[in-house]
C-alpha positions in Angstrom: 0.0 0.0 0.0 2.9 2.7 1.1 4.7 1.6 -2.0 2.0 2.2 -4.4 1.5 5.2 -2.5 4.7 6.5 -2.9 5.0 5.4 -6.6 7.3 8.3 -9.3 8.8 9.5 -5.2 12.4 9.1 -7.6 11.0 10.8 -10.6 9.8 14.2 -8.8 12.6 14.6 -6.7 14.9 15.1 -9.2 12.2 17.1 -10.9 12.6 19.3 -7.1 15.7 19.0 -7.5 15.5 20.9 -11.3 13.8 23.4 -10.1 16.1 24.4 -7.1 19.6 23.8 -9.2 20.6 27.3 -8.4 18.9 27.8 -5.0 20.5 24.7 -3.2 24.2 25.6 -4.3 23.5 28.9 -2.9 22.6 28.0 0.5 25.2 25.3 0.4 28.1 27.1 -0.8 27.0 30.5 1.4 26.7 28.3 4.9 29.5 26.4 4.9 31.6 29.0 3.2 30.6 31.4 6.5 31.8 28.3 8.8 35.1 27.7 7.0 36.1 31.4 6.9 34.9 31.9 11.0 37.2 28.9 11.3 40.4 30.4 9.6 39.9 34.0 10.6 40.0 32.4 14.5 43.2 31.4 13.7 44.4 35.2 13.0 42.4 37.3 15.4 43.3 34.6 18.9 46.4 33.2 18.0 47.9 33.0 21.4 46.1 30.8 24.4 46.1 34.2 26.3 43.7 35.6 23.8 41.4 33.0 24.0 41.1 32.7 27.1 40.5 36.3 27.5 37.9 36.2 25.2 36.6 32.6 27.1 36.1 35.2 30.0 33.6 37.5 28.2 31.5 34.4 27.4 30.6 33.8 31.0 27.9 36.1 31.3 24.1 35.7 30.7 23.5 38.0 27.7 26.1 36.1 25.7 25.0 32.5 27.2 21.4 33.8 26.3 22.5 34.5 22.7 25.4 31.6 21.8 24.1 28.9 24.1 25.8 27.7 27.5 29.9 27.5 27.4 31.7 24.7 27.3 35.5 23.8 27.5 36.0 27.7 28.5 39.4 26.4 30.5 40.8 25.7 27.9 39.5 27.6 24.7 40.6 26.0 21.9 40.0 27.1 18.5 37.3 24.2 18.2 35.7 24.9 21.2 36.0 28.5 20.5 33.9 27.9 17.2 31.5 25.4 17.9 30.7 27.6 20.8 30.1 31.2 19.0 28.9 29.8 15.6 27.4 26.4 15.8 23.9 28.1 17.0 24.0 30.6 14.7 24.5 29.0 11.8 21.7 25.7 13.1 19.5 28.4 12.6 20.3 29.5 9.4 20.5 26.0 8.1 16.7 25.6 10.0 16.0 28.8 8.4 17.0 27.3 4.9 14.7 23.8 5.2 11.7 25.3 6.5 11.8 27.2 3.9 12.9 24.8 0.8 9.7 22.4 2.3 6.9 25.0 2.6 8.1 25.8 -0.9 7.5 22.3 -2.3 4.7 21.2 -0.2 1.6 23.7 0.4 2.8 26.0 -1.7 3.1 23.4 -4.5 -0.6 22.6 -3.2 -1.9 26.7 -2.8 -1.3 26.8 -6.5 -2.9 24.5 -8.0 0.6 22.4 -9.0 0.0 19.4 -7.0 -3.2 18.9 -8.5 -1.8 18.0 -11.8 1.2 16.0 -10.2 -2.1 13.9 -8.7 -3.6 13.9 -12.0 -0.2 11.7 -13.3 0.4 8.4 -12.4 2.0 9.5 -9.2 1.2 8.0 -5.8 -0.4 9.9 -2.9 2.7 10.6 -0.8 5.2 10.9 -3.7 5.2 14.8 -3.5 5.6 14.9 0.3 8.0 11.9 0.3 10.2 13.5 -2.7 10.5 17.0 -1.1 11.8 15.4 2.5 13.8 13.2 0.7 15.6 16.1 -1.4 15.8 18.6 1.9 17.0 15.6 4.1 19.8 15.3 1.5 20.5 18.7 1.3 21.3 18.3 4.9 23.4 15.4 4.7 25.3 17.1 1.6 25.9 20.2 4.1 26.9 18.1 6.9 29.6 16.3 4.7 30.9 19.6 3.3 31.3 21.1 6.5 33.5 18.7 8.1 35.4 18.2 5.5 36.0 21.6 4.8 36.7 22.0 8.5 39.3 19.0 9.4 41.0 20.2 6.0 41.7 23.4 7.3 44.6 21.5 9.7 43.6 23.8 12.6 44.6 22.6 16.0 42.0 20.8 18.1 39.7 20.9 15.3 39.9 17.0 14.6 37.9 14.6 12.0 35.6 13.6 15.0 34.9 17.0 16.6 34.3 18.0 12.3 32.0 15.1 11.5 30.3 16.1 14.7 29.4 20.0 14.2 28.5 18.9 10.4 26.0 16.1 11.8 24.8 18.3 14.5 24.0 21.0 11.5 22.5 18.4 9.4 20.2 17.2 12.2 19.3 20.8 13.1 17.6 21.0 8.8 16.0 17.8 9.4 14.5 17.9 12.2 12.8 21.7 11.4 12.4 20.2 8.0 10.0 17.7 9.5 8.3 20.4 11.5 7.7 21.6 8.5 6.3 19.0 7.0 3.9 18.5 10.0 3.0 21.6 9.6 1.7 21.7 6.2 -0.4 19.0 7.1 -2.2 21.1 9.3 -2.1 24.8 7.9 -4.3 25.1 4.7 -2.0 27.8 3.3 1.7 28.3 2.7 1.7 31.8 4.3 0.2 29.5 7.6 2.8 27.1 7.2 5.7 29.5 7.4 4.5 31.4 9.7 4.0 28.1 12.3 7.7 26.9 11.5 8.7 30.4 12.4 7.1 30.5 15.4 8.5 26.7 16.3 12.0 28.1 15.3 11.7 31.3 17.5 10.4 29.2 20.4 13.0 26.5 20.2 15.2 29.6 20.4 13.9 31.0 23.5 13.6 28.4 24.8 16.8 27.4 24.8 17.9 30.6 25.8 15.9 30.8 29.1 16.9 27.2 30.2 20.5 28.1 29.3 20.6 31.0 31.5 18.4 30.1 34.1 17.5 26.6 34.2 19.7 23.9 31.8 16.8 20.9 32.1 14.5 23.5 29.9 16.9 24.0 26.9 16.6 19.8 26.8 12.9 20.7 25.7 14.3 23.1 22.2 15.7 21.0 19.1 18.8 23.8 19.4 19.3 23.1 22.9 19.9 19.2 21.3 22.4 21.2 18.6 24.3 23.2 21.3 24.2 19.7 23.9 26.3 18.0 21.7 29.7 20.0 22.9 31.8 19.3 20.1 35.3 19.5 20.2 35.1 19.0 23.6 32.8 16.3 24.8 32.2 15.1 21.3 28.5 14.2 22.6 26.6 12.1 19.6 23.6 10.9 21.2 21.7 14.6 20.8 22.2 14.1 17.2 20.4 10.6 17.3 17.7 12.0 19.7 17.4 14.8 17.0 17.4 11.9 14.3 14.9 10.2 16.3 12.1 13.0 16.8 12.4 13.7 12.9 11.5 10.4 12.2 8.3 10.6 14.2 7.7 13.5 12.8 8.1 12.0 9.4 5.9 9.2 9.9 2.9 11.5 11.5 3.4 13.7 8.3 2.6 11.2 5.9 -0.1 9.6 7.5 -2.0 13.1 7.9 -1.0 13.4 4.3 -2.5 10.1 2.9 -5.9 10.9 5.1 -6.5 14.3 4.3 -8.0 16.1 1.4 -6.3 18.0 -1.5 -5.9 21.6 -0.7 -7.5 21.0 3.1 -5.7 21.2 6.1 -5.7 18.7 8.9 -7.0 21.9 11.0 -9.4 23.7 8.4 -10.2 27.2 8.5 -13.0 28.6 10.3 -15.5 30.2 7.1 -15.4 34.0 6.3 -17.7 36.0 6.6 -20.7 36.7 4.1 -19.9 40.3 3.5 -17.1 42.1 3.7 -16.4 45.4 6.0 -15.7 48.8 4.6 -12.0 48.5 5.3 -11.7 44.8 3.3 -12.8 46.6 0.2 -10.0 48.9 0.4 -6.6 47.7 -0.9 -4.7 48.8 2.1 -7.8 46.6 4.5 -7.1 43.9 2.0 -3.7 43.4 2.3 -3.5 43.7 6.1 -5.9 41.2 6.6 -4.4 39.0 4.1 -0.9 39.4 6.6 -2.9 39.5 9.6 -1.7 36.4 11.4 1.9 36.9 10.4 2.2 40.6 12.0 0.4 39.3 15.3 2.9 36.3 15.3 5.6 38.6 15.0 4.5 41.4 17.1 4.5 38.6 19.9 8.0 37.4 18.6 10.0 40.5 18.7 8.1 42.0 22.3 9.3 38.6 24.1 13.1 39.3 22.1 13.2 42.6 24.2 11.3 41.2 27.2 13.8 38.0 27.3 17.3 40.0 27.1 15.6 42.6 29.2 14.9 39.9 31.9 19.0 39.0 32.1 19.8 43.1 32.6 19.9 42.1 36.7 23.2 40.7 36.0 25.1 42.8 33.6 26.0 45.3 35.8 27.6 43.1 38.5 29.7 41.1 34.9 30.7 44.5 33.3 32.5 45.8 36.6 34.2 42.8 37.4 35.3 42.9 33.5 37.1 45.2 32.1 37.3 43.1 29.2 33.6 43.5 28.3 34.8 47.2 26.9 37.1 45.6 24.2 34.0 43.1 23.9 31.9 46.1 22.9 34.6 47.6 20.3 35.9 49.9 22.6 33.3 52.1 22.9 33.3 55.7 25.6 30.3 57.3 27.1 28.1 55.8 29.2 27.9 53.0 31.4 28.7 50.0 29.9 25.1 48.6 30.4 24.2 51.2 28.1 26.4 50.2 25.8 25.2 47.1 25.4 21.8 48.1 24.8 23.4 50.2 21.7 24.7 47.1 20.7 21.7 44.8 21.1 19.5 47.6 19.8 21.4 47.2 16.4 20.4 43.4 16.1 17.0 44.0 17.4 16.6 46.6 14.7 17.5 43.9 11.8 15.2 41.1 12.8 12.5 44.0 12.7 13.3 44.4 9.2 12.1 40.9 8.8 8.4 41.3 8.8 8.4 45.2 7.2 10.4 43.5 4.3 7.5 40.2 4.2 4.9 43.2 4.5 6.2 44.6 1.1 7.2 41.7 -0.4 3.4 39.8 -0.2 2.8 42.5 -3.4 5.0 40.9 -5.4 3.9 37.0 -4.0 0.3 37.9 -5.2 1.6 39.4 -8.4 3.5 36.1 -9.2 -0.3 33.6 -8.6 -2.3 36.6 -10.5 -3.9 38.1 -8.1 -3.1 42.1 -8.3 -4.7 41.7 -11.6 -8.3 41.3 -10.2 -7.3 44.7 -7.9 -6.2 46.7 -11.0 -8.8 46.0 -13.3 -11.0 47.7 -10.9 -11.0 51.7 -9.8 -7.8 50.5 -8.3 -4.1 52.9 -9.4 -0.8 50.9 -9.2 0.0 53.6 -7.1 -2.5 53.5 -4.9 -2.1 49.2 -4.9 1.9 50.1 -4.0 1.5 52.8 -1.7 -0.7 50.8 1.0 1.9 47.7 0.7 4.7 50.2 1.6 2.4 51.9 4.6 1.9 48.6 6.2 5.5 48.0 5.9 6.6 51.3 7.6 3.9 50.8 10.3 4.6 47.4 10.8 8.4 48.1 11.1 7.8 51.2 13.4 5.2 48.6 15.9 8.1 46.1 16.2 11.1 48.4 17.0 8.7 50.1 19.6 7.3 46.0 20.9 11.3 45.1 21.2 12.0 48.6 22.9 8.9 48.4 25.3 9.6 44.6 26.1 13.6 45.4 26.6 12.9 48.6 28.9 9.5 46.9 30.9 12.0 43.6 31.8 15.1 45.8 32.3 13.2 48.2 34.8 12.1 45.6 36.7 15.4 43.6 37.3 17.7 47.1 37.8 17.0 49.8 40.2 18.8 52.0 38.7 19.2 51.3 35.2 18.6 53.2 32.1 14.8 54.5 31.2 12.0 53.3 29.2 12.8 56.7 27.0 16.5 56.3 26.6 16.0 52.2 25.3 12.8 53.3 23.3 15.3 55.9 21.9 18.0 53.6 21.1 15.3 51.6 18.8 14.1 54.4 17.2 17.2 55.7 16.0 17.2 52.6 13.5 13.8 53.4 11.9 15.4 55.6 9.2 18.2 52.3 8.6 15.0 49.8 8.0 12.9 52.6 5.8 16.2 52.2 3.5 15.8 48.1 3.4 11.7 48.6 2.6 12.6 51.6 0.1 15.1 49.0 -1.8 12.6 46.1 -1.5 10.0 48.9 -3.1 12.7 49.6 -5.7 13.3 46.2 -6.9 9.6 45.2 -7.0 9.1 48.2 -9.5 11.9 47.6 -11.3 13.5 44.1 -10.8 11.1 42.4 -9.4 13.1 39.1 -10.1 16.1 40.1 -8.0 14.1 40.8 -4.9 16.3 38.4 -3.2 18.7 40.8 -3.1 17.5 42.6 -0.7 17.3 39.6 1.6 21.3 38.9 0.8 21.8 42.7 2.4 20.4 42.4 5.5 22.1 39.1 5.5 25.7 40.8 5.0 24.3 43.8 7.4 23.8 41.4 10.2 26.6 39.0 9.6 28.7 42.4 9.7 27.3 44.2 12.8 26.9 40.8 14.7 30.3 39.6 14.4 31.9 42.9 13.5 33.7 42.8 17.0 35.0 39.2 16.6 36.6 39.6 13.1 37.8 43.1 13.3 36.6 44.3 10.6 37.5 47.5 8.9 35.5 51.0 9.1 34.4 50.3 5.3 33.1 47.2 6.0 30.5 48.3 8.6 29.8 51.5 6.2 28.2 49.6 3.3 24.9 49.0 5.7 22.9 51.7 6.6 22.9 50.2 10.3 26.3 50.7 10.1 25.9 54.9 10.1 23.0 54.9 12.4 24.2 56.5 16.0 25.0 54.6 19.0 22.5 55.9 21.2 22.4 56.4 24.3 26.1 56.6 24.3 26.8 58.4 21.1 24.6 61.5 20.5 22.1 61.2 18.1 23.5 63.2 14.5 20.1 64.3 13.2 22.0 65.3 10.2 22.9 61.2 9.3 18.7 60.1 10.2 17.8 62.9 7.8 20.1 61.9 5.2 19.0 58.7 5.5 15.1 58.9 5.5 15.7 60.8 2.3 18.2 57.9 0.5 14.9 55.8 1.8 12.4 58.2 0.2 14.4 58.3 -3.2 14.5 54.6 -3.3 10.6 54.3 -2.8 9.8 56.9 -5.3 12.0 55.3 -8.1 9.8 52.2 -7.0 6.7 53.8 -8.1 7.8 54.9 -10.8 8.9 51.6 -11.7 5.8 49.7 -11.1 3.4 52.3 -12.5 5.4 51.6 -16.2 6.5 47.9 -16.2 3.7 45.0 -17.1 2.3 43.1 -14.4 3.6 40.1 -14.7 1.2 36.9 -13.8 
């Protein structure tokens, strides 16, 4: 019965694996690339055991536990233990990042459009589609896992050996499969492909905190996140395997609950169906600007929840920081050296600037849902009626603002409401909702390119998601790899003041806002000349 059901599984995943011949070597070559060079550039910024040990001692404090994951073999940090420890969760999520999204691609998005249908329509077995996507994502994983330690024990690097190598590639492997599967699950039960990314999200973000709480405060809790498994496995230290097979383990459960929703369920239903609509619409759902909020609805609530427990979880950990940063004076050269202020305030500039970025997520999704309804036909229905492509553009790009404005003022109020309740005398609700708001000009750039390229390019979209990529890889680890002034100046997070320690140049947020402005307009005038494309 499974094998009839699974009948041309062979046949359409190398059709998947045709239509993703560009995608895959991207993500491959891109991750492991990042974890080779982190590897090497170790070697040059810490050669001595001095200077890793020094920089051991900075990782013993909850904001970086809460971000990394717990330390391990901080005696004696070796390069290996100095990179599993500072990379391996950061790149798991990436390569979680990359399946959930290759499998909500080939599954209920396949099944939104109307794609699967004809697949069904072929001699192809129930479960062939579903079976041929986890099939092609689970070897993705395995691919990335084998590239990884190989690249990494033929770097020659001290204490980074073939075990510790095959290790952190397995435990990166296991980290795609096993939010691959969640995936998978979840497509099962969501009846839309919007639904299913926003769930795997959501099971990403809360494996994250997850993680991080039970790291910080309590170490049985980070047993319950699939990163906590990742970060358990203490490679090139311990050399811990059984997380991987736990992680193993769960996926395969997962699998097999996948399929058998899958072979019991309807075409285009999901295992949890929506509630119906209403008869008639409201006033605002006739509008374009009603319409596409309530189309993104779900997503902005989800993330407006994400981002507020962001500020209200590094917030929480504020108790301690001041006790760390005066017992170590090595926390300054931790925050590039920075004057002015207390150091706890310096560390909110810090944290401010990667709070700001993942609130460029959802303003970017906001703008970029024009161009996923332009791509299944919809926007055509909207401007055949008394609709402008002006008009279509301009509510897009005012959800985005508002949206990015909501969650830079969530993260702020979340960071300041925990902070003020674990310090006495820490910094106010004004000067943290100040440090966020000095970014909004830095994120209207980002939505002002993503506006560009969807009147213009609106094939190279991705582009924008490659620059917030670079901006984040360079702001986040700018401090680690030393990198020159230049190099921080290609982002506009990169010019954005330092607040509260740096005084706020209104001169730089004006320029900015305006590069922003010109980007949106040439948008406009973009998509009010190019054809709508279907």
């Amino acid at each position: 019965m499974f094998k009839q059901m699974s009948s041309k599984t062979g046949v359409l995943s190398r059709f998947l694996l045709r239509q993703d011949r560009f995608r895959i070597p991207i993500w491959l070559l891109s991750l492991s690339g990042i974890t080779l060079l982190t590897a090497q550039a170790f070697t040059g910024l810490y050669a001595t055991e001095e200077n890793r040990q020094t920089i051991a001692q900075t990782m013993v404090n909850p904001a970086m536990t809460a971000m990394v994951g717990k330390g391990y073999g901080l005696d004696d940090y070796t390069f290996g233990a100095m990179l599993a420890h500072q990379m391996l969760l950061f790149t798991a999520v990436t390569v979680a990042i990359m399946s959930i999204l290759l499998v909500a691609r080939h599954t209920r998005a396949e099944e939104e459009d109307g794609r699967l249908e004809l697949i069904r329509s072929l001699p192809a077995g129930r479960l062939a589609s579903l079976n041929a996507t986890l099939i092609m994502v689970i070897g993705v994983n395995i691919l990335l896992a084998l590239l990884t330690a190989a690249g990494l024990y033929a770097l020659g690097i001290e204490s980074i050996d073939l075990e510790g190598s095959l290790l952190y590639g397995a435990a990166l492997g296991a980290a795609g499969i096993i939010f691959a599967t969640i995936t998978a699950f979840f497509s099962q039960l969501s009846e839309s492909s919007r639904g299913t990314i926003g769930l795997s999200f959501a099971a990403l973000g809360a494996a994250y905190f997850i993680r991080a709480i039970g790291d910080v405060s309590n170490e049985t809790l980070s047993w319950f996140s699939p990163l906590g498994w990742v970060t358990g496995t203490e490679v090139y230290v311990n050399d811990y395997w059984w997380p991987v097979l736990l992680t193993l383990g769960v996926s395969l459960i997962l699998i097999v609950v996948s399929l058998y929703i899958n072979s019991i369920r309807d075409l285009d239903a999901g295992f949890l169906p929506s509630r119906p609509g209403k008869t008639r619409a409201s006033t605002a759902l006739q509008s374009p600007i009603g319409l596409a909020l309530r189309m993104q609805r779900t997503g902005i609530i989800a993330w407006a929840i994400g981002v507020l427990l962001i500020g209200a979880s590094y917030g929480s950990i504020f108790g301690d920081l001041d006790t760390f940063f005066e017992d170590m004076e090595i926390m300054k050269d931790l925050l590039s050296g920075l004057e002015g202020g207390s150091l706890t305030e310096q560390f909110i500039a810090k944290l401010m600037s990667i709070i700001a970025m993942i609130c460029t997520i959802p303003a970017l999704m906001a703008v970029f849902k024009l161009r996923g309804e332009e791509k299944k036909g919809r926007t055509e229905h909207l401007l055949a009626r008394a609709v402008s492509r002006n008009r279509l553009l301009a509510s897009y790009m005012l959800i985005s603002l508002i949206v990015g404005f909501v969650m830079l003022s969530l993260a702020a109020l979340g960071l300041g409401a925990a902070a003020g309740a674990v310090l006495e005398d820490g910094p106010s609700l004004a000067t943290i909702y100040g440090a966020a708001m000095v970014y909004l000009p830095a994120l209207a750039i980002f939505i002002g390119l993503a506006i560009l390229l969807t009147g213009l390019l609106p094939k190279f979209t991705g582009v924008t998601w490659l620059y917030l990529g670079y901006s984040f890889f360079v702001v986040y680890l700018g401090g680690v790899f030393q990198f020159d002034e230049w190099v921080g100046n290609l982002t506009p997070f990169g010019h954005v003041p330092e607040f509260p320690i740096e005084d706020v140049n209104t001169f730089v947020l004006i320029l900015l806002t305006v590069i922003a402005a010109v980007l949106m307009a040439g948008g406009f005038i973009g998509y009010r000349n190019r054809d709508i494309q279907g």
